[in-house]
Every structure is written in structure tokens, then in C-alpha cells.
C-alpha positions in Angstrom: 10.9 57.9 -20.7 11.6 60.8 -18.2 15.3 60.7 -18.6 14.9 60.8 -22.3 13.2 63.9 -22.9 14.7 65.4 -20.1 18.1 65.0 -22.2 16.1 65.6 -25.5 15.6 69.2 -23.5 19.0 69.8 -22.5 20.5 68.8 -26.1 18.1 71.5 -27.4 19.7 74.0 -25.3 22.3 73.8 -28.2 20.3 72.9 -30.9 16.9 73.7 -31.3 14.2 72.6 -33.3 14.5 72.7 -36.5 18.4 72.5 -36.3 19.8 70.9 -39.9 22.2 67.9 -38.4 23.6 67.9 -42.1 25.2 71.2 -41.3 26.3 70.4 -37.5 29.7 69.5 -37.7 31.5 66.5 -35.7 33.4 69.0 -33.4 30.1 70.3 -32.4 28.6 67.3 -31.5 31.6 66.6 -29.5 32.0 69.2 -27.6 27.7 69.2 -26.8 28.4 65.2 -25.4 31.2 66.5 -23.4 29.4 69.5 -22.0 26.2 67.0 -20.5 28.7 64.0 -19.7 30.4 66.8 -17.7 27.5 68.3 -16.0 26.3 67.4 -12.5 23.4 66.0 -12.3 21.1 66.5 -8.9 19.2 62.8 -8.9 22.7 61.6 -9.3 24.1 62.8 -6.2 25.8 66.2 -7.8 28.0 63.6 -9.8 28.2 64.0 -13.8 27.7 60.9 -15.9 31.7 60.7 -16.3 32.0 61.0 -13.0 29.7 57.9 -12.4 31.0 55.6 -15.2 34.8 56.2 -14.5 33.8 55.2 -10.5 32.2 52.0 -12.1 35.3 51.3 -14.1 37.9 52.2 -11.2 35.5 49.9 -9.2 35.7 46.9 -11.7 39.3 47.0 -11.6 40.0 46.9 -8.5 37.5 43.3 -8.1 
């Protein structure tokens, strides 16, 4: 529950409340995902969630 309204907070950094997702365009949305997936997190270790997944993927291929 934590994690989900502390990205709920950060995603409203870029669009707040009240925001009309019918008018948000695709490029938009892309570039918000890529701006949090790129952003290092402090309970993670200063890692970003790509950082993190693309280290379990590396990982798995290498097993």
C-alpha cells in the first residue's frame, strides 16, 4: 500500500489532479515511465527500478 501511493505521488508530480488522460498523449506517458524507471530510489540501495530488473535479467542468464 505504501509503495502505491508513494508512486501515485510521484506520477502526480507530472500530472496532477484533475489531469484529463484523454488529452495526455502516448509520448507523454512514455517519457513520465522512463523518468521514475530511471530514478534512484533510496530503500533500493540508490539503484533505479531498471537498474534492478536488468541486474535480475543479466542474473537469469547467466544461471
Amino acid at each position: 500500500r505504501g509503495i502505491n501511493e508513494n508512486t501515485n505521488g510521484l506520477i502526480r508530480q507530472y500530472f496532477p489532479k484533475g489531469t484529463d488522460f484523454n488529452q495526455v498523449t502516448d509520448e507523454q506517458i512514455e517519457h513520465v515511465m522512463d523518468c521514475l524507471n530511471n530514478r534512484p530510489r533510496k530503500t533500493r540501495g540508490g539503484k533505479s527500478p531498471n537498474e534492478l530488473f536488468m541486474g535480475q535479467q543479466v542474473d537469469l542468464l547467466a544461471a
